[in-house]
FIRO-593340 format. One line per 4 residues: number of its first residue (from 1); for each residue x, y, z of N, C-alpha, C. Coordinates in steps of 0.05 Angstrom, whole numbers, plus 5000, padded with zeros to 4 digits. Layout:
NUM = X,Y,Z,X,Y,Z,X,Y,Z ~ ...
END
This chain:
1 = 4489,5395,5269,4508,5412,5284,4495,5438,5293 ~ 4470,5450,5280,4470,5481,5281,4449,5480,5312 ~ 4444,5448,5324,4431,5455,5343,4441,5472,5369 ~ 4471,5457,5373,4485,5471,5399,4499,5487,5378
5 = 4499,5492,5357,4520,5529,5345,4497,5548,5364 ~ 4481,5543,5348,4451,5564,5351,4428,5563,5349 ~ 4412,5564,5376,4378,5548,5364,4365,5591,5353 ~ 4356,5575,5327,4347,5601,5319,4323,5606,5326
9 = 4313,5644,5324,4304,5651,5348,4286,5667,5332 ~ 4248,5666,5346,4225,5665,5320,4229,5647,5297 ~ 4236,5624,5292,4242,5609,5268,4210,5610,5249 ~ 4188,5607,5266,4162,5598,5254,4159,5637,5240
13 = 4159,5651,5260,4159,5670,5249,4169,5691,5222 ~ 4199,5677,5224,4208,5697,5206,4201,5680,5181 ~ 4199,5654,5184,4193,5637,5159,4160,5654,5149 ~ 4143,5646,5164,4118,5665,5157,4120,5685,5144
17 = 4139,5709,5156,4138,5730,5145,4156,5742,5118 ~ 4171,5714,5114,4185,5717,5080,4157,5713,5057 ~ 4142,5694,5071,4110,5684,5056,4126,5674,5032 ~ 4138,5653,5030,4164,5634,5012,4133,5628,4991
21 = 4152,5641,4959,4133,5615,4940,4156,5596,4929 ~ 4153,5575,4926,4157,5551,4922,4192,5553,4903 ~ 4182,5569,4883,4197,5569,4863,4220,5603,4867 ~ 4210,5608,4882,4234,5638,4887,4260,5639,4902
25 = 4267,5656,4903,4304,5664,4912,4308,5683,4938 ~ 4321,5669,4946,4311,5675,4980,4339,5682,4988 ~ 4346,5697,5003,4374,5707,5016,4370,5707,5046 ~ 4389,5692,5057,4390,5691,5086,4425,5701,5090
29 = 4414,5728,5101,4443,5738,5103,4457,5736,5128 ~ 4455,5734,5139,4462,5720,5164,4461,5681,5179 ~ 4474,5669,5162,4475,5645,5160,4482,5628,5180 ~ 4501,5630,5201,4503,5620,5225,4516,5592,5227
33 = 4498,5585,5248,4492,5558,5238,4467,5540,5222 ~ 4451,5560,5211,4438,5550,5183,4413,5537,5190 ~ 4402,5550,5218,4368,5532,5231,4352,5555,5211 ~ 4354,5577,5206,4336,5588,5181,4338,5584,5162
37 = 4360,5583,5145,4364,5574,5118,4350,5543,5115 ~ 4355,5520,5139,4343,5493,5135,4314,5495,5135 ~ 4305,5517,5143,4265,5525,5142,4268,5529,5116 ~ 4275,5552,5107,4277,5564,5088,4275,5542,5061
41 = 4305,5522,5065,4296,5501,5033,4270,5488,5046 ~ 4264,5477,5059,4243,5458,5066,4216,5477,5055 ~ 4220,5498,5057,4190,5505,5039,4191,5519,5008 ~ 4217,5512,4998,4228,5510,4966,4225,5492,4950
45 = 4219,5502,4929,4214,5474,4914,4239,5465,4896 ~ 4243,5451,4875,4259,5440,4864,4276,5468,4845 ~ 4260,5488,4834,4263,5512,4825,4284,5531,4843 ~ 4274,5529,4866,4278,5553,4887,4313,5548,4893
49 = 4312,5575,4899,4343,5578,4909,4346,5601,4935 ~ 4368,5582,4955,4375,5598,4978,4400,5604,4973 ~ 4415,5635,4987,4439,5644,4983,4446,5656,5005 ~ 4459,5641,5017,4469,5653,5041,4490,5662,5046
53 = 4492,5682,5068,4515,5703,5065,4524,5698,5099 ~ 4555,5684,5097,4571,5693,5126,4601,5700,5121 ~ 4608,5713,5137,4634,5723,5129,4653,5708,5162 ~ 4642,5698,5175,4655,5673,5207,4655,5660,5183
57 = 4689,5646,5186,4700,5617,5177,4678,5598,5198 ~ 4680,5593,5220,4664,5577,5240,4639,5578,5221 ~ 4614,5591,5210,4597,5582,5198,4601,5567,5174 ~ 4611,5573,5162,4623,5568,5138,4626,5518,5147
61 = 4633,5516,5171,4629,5487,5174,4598,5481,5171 ~ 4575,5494,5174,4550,5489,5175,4535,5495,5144 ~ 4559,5490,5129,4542,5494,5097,4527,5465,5093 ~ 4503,5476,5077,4479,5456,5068,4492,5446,5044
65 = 4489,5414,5042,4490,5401,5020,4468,5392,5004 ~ 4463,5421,4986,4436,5415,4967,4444,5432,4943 ~ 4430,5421,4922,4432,5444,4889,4429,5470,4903 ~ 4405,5473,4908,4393,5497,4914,4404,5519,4921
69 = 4425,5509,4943,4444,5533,4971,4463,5539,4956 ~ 4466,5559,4959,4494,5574,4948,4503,5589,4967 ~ 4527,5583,4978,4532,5601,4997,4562,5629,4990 ~ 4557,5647,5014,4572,5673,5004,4586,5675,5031
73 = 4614,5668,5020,4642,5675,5045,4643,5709,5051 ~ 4622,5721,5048,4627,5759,5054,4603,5764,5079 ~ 4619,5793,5083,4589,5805,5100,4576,5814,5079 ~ 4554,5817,5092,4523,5830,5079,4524,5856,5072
77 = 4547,5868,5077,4543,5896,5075,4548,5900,5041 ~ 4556,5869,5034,4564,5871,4995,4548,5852,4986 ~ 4520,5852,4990,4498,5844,4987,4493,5845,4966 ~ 4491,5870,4948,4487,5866,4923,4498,5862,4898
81 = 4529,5871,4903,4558,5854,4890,4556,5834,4889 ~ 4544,5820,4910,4547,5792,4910,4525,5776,4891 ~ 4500,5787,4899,4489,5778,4886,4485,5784,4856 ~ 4492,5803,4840,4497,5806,4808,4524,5793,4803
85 = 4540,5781,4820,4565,5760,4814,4552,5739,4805 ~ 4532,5721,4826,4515,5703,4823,4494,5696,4801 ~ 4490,5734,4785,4474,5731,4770,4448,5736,4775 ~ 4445,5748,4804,4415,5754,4809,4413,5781,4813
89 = 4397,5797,4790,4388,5829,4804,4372,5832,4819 ~ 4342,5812,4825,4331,5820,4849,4326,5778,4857 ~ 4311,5797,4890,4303,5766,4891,4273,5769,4906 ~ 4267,5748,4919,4238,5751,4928,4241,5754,4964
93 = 4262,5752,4983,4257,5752,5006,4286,5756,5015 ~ 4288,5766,5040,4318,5770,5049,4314,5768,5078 ~ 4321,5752,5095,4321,5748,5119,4350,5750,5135 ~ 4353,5770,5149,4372,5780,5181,4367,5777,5206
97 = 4386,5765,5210,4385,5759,5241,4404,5773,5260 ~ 4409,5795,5268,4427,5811,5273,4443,5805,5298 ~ 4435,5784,5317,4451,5765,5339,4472,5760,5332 ~ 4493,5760,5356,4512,5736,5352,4505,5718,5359
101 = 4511,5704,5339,4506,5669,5347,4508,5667,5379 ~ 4502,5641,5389,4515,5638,5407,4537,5617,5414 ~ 4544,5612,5379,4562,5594,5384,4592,5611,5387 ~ 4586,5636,5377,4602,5662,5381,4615,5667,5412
105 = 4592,5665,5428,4593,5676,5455,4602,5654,5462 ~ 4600,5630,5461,4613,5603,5478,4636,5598,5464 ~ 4657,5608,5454,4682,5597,5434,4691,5623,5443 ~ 4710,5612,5481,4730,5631,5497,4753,5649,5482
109 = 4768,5641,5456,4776,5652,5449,4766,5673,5427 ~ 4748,5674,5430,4740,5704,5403,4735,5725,5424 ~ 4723,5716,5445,4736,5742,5460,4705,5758,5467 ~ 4690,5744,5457,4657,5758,5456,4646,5765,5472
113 = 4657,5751,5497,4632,5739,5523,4650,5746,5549 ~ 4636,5758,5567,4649,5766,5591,4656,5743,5612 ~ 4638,5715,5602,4647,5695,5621,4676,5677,5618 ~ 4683,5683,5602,4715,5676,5589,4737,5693,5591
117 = 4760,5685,5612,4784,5698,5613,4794,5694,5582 ~ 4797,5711,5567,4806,5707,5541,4818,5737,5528 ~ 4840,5740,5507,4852,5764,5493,4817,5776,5476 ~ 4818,5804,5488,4800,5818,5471,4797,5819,5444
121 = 4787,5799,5430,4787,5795,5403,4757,5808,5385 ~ 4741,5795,5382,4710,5805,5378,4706,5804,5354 ~ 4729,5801,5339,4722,5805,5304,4709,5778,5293 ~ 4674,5791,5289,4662,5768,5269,4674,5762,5242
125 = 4693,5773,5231,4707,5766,5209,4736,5753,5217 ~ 4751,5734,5218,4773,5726,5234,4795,5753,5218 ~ 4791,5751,5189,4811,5767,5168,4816,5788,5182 ~ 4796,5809,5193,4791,5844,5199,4817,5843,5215
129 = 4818,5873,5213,4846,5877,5233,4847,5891,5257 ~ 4811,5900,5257,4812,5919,5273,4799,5894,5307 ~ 4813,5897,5332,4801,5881,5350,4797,5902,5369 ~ 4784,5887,5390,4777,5904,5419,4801,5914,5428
133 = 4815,5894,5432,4841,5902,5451,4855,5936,5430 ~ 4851,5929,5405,4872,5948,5397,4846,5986,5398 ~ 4824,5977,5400,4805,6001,5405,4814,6011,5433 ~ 4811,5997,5445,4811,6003,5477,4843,6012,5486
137 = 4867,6009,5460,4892,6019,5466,4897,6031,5452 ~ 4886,6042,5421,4891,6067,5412,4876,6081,5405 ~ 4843,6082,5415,4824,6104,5408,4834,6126,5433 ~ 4828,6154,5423,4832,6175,5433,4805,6167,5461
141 = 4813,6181,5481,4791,6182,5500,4763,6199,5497 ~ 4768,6216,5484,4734,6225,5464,4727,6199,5455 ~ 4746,6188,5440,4724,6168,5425,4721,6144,5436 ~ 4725,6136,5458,4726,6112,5470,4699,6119,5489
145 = 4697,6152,5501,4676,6158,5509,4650,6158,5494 ~ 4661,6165,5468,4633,6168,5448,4620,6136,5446 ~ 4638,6120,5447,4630,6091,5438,4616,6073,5461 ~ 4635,6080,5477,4611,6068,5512,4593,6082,5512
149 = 4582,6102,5508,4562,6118,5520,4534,6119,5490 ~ 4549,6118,5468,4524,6111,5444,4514,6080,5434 ~ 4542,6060,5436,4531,6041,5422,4532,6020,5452 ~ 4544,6029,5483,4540,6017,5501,4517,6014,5522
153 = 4508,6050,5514,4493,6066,5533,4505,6060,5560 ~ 4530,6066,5573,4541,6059,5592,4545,6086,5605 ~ 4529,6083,5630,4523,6108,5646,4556,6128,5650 ~ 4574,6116,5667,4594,6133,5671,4608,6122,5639
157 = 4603,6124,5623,4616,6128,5599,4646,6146,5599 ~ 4648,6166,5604,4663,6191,5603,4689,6181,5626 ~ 4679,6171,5651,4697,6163,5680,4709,6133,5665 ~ 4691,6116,5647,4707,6096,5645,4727,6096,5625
161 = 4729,6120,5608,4745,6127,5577,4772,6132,5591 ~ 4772,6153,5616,4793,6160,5624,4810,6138,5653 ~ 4787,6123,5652,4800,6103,5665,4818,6086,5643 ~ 4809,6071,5630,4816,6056,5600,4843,6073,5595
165 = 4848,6102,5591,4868,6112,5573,4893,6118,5611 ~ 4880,6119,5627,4899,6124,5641,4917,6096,5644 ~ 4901,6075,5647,4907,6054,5647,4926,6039,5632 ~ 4928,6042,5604,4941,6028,5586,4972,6053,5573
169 = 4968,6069,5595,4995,6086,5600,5020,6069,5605 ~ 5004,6054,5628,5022,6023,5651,5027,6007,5629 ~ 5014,5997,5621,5014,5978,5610,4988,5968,5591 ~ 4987,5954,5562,4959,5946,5543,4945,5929,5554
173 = 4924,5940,5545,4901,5929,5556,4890,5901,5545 ~ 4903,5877,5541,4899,5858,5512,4880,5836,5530 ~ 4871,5833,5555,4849,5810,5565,4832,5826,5578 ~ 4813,5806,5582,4786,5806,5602,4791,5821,5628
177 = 4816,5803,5644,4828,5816,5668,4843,5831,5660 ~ 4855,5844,5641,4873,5871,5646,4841,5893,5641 ~ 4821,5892,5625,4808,5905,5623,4788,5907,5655 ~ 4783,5886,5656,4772,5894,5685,4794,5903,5710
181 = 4821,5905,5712,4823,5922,5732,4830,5953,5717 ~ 4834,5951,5698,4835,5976,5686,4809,6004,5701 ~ 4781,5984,5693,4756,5994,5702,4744,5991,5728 ~ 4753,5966,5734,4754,5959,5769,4730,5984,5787
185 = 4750,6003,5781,4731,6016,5808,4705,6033,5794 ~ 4701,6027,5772,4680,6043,5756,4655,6024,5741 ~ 4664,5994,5749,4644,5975,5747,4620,5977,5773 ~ 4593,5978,5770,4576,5980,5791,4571,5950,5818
189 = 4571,5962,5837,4577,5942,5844,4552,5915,5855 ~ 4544,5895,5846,4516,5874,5848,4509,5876,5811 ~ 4523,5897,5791,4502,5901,5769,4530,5892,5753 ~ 4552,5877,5751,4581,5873,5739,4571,5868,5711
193 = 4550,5847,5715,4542,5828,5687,4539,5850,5669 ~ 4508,5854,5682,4496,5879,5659,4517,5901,5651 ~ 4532,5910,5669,4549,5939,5664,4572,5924,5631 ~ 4585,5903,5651,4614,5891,5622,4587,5884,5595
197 = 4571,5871,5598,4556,5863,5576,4550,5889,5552 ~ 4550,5911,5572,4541,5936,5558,4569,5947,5539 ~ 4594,5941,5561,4615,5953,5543,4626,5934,5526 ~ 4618,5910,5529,4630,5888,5501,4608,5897,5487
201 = 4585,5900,5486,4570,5911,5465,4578,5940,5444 ~ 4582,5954,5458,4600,5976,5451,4616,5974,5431 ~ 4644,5948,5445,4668,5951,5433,4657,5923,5411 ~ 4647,5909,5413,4642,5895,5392,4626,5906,5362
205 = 4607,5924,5365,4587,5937,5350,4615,5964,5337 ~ 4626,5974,5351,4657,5987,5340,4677,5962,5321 ~ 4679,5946,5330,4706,5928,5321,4689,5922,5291 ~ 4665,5915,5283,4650,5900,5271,4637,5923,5247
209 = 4642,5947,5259,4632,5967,5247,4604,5964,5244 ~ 4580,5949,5263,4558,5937,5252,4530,5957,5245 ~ 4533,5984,5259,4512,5998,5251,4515,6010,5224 ~ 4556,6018,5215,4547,6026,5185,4535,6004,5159
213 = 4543,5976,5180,4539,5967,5162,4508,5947,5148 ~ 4499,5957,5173,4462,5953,5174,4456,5977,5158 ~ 4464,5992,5162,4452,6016,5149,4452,6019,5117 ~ 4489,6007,5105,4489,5999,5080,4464,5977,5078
217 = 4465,5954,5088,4455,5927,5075,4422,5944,5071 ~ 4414,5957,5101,4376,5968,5093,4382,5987,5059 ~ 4394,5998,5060,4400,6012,5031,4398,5998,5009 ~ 4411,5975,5002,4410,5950,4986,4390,5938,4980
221 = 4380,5936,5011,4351,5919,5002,4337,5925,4983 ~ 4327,5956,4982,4308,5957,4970,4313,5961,4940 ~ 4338,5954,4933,4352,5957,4903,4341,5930,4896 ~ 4355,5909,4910,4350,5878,4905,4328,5869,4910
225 = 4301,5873,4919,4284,5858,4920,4260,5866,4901 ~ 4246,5839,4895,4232,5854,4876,4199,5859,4885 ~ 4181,5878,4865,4162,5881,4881,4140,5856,4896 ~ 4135,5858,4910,4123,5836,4933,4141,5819,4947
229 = 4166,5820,4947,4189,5811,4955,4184,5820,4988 ~ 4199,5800,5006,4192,5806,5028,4226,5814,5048 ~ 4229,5838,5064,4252,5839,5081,4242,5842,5108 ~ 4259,5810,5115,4249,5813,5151,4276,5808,5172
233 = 4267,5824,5187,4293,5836,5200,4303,5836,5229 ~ 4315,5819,5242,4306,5806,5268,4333,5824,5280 ~ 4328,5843,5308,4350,5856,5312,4347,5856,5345 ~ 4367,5859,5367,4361,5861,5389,4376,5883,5417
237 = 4383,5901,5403,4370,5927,5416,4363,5952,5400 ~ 4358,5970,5416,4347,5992,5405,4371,6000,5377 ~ 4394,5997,5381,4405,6019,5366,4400,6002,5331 ~ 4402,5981,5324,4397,5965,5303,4366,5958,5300
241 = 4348,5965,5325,4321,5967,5314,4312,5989,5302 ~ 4329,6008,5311,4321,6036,5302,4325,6041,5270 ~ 4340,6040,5257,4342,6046,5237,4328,6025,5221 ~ 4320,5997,5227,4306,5985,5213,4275,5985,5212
245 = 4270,5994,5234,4233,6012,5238,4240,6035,5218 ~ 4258,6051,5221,4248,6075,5196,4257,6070,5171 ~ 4270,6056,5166,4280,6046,5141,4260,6041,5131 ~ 4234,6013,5141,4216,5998,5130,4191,6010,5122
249 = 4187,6026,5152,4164,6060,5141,4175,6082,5128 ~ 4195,6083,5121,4205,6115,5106,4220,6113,5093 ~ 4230,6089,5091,4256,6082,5067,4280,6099,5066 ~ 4279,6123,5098,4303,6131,5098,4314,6118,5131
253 = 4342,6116,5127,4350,6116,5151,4345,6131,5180 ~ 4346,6167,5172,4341,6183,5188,4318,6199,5183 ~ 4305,6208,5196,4288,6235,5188,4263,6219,5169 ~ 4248,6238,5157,4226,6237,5146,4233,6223,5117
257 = 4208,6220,5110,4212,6195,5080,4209,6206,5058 ~ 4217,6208,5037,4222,6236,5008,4197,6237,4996 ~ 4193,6261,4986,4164,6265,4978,4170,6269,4946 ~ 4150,6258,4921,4157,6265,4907,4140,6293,4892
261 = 4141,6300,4867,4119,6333,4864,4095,6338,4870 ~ 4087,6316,4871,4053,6322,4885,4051,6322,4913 ~ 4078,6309,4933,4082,6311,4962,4077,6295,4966 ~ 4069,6266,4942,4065,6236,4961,4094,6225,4968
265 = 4098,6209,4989,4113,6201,5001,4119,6177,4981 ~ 4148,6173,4976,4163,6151,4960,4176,6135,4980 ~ 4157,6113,4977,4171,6096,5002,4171,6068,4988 ~ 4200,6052,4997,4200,6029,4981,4184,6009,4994
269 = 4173,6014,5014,4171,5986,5031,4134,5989,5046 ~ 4119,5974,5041,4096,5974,5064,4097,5957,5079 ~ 4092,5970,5108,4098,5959,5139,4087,5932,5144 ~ 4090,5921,5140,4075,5888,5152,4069,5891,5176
273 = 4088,5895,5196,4089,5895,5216,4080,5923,5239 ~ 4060,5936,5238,4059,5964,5260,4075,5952,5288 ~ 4069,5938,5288,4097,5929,5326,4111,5912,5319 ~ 4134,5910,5331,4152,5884,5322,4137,5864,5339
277 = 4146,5842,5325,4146,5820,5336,4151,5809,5353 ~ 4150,5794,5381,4163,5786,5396,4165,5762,5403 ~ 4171,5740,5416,4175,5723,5425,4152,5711,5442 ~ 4137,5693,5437,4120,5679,5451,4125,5665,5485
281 = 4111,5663,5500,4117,5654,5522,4138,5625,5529 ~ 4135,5613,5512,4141,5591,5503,4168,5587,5491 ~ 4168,5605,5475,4195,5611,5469,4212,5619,5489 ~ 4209,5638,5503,4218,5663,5518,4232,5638,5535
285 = 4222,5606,5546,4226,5590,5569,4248,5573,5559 ~ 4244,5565,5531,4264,5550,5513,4287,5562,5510 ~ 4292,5593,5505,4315,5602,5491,4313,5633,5506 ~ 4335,5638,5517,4330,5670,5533,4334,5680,5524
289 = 4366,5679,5496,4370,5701,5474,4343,5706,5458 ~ 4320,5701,5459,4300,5709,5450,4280,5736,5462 ~ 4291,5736,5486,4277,5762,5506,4275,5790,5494 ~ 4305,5792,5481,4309,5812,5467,4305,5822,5444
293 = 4296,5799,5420,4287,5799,5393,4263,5811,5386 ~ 4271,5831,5369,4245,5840,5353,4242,5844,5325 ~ 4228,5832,5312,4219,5823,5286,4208,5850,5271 ~ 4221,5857,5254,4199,5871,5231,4202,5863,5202
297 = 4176,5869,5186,4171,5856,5163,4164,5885,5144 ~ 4180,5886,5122,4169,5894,5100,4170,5894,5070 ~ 4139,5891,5064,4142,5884,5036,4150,5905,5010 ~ 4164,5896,4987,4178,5917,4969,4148,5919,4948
301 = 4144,5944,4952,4124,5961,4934,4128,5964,4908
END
């Protein structure tokens, strides 16, 4: 099944860069439809254990039938709850894939994808309560501006906030087409794709809460893994690459990396990776959601 959910993207790569031994405990927190986790047992041995973490009911049909897999109905952001539930305080590798599937973007009613007349929905958790439609009808216009313009980078950010709030005065904003004439005259005109792509990015990365909650899971990591343990981290734009490049060299989120009394730098992680990773030519022709992926690797010190 996980071929048309999701063909997964660097597969040879990220497998490489866990550097799997035979007999270790491996976390694939982003489970999907399960083309990494199926690498992943295939280079486990009878010992080894995978534990995968999705919190989409829809993945949840793509569970592996083996001893080994253990799977986790949560997000990642309770990563390590989960795993001392299970019984494990550290493990040897943790692999993220920070995409939506794309079985996400083709299933009209979640609301993901700009090519579907569908109710603004977006929640990768079906449970959550928070959706697009209800952001886009009761965030204040500061913050509807703050959210197009940081996690959309959407040029007239500010012109489209007060379009959005003037708009849903008339009447809520709950589809695709009420949202696009809402914005109508503030969409660019030959550039539609790229511009809506930018503000479902926005309102989805809002609904999903996904940067606090990258930011928790990089925090985690370096509790749970043990030393030579590997965290590799596949993310595709700047704003979720960013904190995972300084996380992996500085072990802080923001700013510079803690020094301890002599002024050496306490850092949990050495860089595997000085550039991310990218996508081979080859790949790039097979799978386009790959254009955007960039890989970093680091090992726990």
């Amino acid at each position: 099944m996980e071929n048309n959910y999701h063909v997964p993207v660097l597969l040879q790569e990220c497998i490489d860069g866990l550097n799997i031994k035979p007999d270790g405990v491996y976390v694939d927190v982003t489970f999907g439809g399960g083309g990494h986790s199926r690498e992943i047992l295939s280079k486990l041995g009878k010992d080894g254990v995978l534990i995968a973490f999705d919190q989409d009911p829809d993945a949840q049909r793509n569970k592996i039938d083996d001893p080994r897999f253990l799977f986790v109905d949560q997000n990642f952001a309770f990563l390590k709850n989960n795993l001392r539930l299970l019984g494990y305080k550290q493990v040897d590798g943790i692999l993220a894939d920070l995409g939506v599937s794309s079985h996400q973007f083709n299933e009209p009613e979640r609301g993901f994808s700009t090519r579907f007349e569908s109710s603004l929905d977006m929640r990768m958790d079906k449970q959550g309560k928070l959706t697009a439609a209800a952001v886009l009808n009761t965030y204040t216009e500061d913050k509807l501006h703050k959210i197009f313009g940081i996690y959309g980078e959407v040029k007239n950010a500010k012109s489209l906030a007060r379009a959005v709030v003037t708009s849903r005065a008339g009447q809520p904003i709950v589809t695709l087409a009420d949202f696009k004439a809402a914005a109508g005259a503030h969409i660019p005109k030959g550039k539609e794709n790229k511009y809506m792509a930018q503000v479902f990015q926005a309102l989805r990365i809002e609904v999903n809460a996904e940067i606090e909650v990258l930011e928790s899971f990089l925090l985690q990591t370096a509790e749970v893994l043990s030393p030579g343990g590997r965290l590799v981290v596949m993310s595709y734009h700047s704003l979720e690459d960013r904190p995972v490049k300084n996380f992996i060299a500085k072990g802080k989120i923001r700013g510079e990396a803690d020094k301890d009394f002599f002024g050496n730098e306490e850092k949990p992680y050495k860089v595997i990776t000085r550039k991310a990773v990218i996508a081979e030519q080859d790949e790039l022709e097979r799978n386009s959601r790959s254009r955007s992926a960039k890989l970093r690797i680091g090992e726990r010190i």
